[in-house]
C-alpha positions in Angstrom: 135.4 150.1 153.6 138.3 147.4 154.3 141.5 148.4 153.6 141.8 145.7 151.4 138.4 146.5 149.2 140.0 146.0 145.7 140.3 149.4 143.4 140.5 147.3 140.6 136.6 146.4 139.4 137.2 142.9 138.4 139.4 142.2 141.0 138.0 138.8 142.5 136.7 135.9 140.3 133.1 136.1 139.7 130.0 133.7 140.8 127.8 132.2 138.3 124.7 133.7 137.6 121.4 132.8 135.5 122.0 135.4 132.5 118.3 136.3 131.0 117.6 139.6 129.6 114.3 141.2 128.2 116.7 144.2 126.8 117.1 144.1 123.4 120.8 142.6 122.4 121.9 145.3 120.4 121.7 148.0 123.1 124.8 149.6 124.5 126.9 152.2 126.2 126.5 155.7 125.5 128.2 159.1 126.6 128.8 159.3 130.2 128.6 163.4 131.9 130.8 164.0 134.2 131.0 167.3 136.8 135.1 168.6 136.7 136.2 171.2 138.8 138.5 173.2 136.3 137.4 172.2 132.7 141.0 173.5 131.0 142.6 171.1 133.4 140.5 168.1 132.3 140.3 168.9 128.6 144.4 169.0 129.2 144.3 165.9 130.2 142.0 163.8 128.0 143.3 164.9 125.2 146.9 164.9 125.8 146.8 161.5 128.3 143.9 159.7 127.0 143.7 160.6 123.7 140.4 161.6 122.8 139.4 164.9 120.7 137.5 168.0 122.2 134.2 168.0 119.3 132.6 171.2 120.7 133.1 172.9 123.6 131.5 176.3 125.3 128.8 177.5 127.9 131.3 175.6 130.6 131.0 172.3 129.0 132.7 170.3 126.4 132.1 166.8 124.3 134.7 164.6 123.5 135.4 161.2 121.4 137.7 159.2 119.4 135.3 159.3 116.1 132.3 161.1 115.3 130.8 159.6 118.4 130.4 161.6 121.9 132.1 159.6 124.5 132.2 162.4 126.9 130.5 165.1 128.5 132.3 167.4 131.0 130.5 170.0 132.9 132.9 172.5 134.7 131.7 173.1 138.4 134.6 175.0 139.7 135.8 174.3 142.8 133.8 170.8 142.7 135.5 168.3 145.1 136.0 164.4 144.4 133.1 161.7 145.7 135.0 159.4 147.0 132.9 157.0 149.0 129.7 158.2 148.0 127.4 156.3 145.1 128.4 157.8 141.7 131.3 156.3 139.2 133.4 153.9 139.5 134.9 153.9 136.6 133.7 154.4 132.6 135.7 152.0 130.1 136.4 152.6 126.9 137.0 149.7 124.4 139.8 149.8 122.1 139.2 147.8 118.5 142.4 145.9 118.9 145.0 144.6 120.7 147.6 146.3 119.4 145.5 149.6 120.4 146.1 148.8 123.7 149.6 148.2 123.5 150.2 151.6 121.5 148.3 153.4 124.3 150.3 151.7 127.0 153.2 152.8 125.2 152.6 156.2 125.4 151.7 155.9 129.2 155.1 154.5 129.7 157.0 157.4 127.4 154.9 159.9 128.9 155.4 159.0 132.8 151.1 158.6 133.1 150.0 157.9 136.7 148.2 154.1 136.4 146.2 153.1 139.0 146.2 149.1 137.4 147.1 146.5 134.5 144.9 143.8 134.7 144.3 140.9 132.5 140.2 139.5 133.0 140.6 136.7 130.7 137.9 138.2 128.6 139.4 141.4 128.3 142.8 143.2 129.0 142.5 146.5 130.6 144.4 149.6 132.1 143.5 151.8 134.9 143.9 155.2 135.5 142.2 158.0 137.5 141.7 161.4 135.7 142.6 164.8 137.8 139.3 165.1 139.8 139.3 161.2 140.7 136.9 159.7 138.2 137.8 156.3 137.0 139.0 155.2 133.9 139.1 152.0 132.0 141.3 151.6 129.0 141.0 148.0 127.2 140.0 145.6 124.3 138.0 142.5 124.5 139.6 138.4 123.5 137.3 137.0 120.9 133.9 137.0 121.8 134.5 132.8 121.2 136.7 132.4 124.1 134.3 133.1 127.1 130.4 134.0 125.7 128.1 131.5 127.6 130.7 131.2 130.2 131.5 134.9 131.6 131.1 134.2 134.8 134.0 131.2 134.6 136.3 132.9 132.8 135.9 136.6 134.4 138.9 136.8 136.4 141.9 138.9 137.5 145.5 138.1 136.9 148.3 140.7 136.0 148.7 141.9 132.7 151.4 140.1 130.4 152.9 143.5 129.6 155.6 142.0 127.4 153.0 139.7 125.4 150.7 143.2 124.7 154.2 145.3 123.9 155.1 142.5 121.2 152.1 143.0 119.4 154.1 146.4 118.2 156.3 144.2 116.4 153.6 142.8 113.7 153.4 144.4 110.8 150.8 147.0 110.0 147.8 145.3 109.1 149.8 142.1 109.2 149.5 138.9 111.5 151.5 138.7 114.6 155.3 137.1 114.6 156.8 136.4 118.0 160.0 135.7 115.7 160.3 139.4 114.9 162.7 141.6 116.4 161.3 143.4 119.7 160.2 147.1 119.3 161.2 149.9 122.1 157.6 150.8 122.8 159.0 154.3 124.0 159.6 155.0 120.6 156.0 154.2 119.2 153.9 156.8 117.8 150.6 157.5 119.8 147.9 160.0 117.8 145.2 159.8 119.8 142.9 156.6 121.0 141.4 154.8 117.2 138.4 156.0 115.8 136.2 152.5 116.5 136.8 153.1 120.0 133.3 153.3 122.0 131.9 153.1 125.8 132.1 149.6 126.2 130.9 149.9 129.8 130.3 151.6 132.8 131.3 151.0 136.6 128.9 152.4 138.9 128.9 152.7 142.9 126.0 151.6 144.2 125.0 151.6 148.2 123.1 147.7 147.7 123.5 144.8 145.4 120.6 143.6 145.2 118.3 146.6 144.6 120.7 147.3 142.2 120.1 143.7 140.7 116.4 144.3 141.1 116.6 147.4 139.1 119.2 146.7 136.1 118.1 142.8 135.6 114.3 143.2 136.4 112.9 146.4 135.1 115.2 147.5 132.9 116.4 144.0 131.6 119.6 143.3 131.7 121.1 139.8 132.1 123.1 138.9 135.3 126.5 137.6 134.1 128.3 137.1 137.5 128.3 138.4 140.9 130.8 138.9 143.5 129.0 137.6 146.5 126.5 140.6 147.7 129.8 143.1 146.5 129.8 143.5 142.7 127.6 142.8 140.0 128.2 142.5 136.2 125.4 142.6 134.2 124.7 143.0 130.4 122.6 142.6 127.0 122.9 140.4 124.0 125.6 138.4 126.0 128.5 140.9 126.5 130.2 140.0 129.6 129.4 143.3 131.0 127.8 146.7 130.2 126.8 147.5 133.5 128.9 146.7 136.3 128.2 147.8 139.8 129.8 147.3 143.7 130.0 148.6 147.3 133.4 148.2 147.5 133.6 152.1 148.6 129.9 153.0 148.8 127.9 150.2 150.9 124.7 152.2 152.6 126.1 155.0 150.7 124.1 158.6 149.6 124.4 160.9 146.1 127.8 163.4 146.6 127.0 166.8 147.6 126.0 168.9 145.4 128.6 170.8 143.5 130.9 167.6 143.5 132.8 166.2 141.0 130.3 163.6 140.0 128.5 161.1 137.8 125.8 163.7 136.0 124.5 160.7 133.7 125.8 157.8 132.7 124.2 156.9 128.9 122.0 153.6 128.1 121.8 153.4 124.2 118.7 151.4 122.5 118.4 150.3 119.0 115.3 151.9 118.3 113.2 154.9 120.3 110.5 151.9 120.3 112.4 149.9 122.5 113.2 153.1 124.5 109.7 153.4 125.3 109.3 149.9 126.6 111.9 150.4 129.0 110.5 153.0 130.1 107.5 151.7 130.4 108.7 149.1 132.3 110.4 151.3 135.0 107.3 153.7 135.0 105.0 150.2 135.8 107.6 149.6 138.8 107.1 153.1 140.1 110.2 154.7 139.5 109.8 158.8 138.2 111.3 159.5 135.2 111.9 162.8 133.5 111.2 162.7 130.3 113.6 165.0 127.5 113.0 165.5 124.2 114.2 162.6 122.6 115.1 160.6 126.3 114.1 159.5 129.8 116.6 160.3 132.9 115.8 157.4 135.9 118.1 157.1 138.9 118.6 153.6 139.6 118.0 153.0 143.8 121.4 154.3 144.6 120.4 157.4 142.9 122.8 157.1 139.7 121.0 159.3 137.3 120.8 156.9 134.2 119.8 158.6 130.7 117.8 156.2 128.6 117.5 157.2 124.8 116.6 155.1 121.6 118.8 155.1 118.1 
């Protein structure tokens, strides 16, 4: 990997690319499992750092969201070790309702001394970055109105730095109320923060992948996702119903790359939600017709995608 391989996902402006999908629009992002090496440690930490709210926990593993939604699955493996440069995560995201969401959270980042690992404004989105205690990536953002890029996601996907001052003034509106850049600045280290909203949700997932395009191949042509953009044979963002990305992948630290050892601190399954268990099957279908195995659960499929990113497929 060069020394100059950006940690930031977005960090390079993205190619054009023909965006078609046979993947129903409505599907999404589901929970995303993750391997930890000391689960009091990471349930420490997502709560009191990111925000989000233990739902069950025992047997060694815990679920967590913002709402009556799992966004999380942590599996203790004590003594796991981080994957750096090996196929896995490269970050999950989770997408904030509102602007002002994100500026509350960065807020309490900035009262609370949290360790950022970026602040990056995409043009379609704003984002923060952060890294958790066993190194799995974490996105933090909320999306500009859908009007401003869809149909042209790979033009406007970009990286610039993020207008901190612009997102901290959005503390001065009024509850509920529409923004004034006349009103009187707010200290954002004395802003409240209870926890990330309850319409927050998986708005994507980052992978590490050892090729592009057998990852293209895979995502786009059996599964059916559209292409958004590309970064050259590097990155690919790729999505349904015209998101500007669900699924983004790159080789930025894992080009010709393998699976972690076992016992790692790893990707276990990253989530692919579809409207209907209907359209589940077809998917699967689809990948069983292009002769990938699948295991099959009691209400969901499990594929590994060629990089061998265990991807859990279930319908809703």
């Amino acid at each position: 990997m060069s020394s100059t391989s950006p940690r930031d996902p977005e960090e390079a402006t993205a190619a054009g690319a023909p965006a078609h999908a046979e993947i129903p629009g409505a599907t999404r992002m589901g929970a995303v499992h993750l391997a930890v090496s000391d689960l009091r440690r990471s349930l420490a930490y997502y709560e009191s750092v990111l925000g989000l709210s233990i739902h069950e926990r025992g047997d060694g593993r815990a679920l967590l969201g913002a709402g009556s939604e799992d966004l999380l699955v942590l599996i203790e493996q004590p003594g796991a070790r981080p994957s750096l440069g090996y196929c896995g995560l490269y970050h999950f995201a989770l997408l904030l309702p509102q602007r002002v969401d994100l500026a509350r959270w960065l807020a309490h980042a900035a009262r609370d001394r949290v360790a950022l690992v970026g602040l990056s404004d995409h043009f379609v989105s704003e984002a923060i970055y952060l890294s958790d205690p066993d190194g799995h990536g974490i996105e933090i953002y909320w999306d500009r109105p859908r009007e401003l890029w869809e149909g042209r996601v790979a033009e406007r996907m970009t990286t610039l730095p993020l207008d901190t001052a612009s997102l901290f003034a959005e503390l001065a509106a009024p509850l509920g109320g529409p923004f004034d850049p006349g009103r009187e600045p707010v200290d954002p280290l004395r802003v409240s923060f209870d926890g990330l909203p309850a319409g927050t949700t998986m708005g994507h997932v980052h992978l590490c992948v050892a090729d592009i395009p057998r990852t293209i191949a895979f995502y786009r042509d059996v599964l059916g996702f559209a292409l958004m953009a590309s970064l050259g044979g590097q990155a690919a963002f790729l999505s349904a119903g015209g998101y500007h990305h669900h699924l983004g992948a790159n080789t930025w630290e894992s080009a010709g790359a393998g699976q972690p050892p076992e016992g790692s601190a790893a990707l276990k399954q990253a989530t692919i939600v579809l409207p209907s268990a209907l359209e589940r099957d077809l998917v699967v279908a689809r990948a069983t017709a292009a002769g990938y195995e699948l295991r099959y659960l009691e209400d969901a499929a499990l594929v590994h995608d060629p990089s061998g990113n265990p991807i859990l497929l279930v319908g809703r």
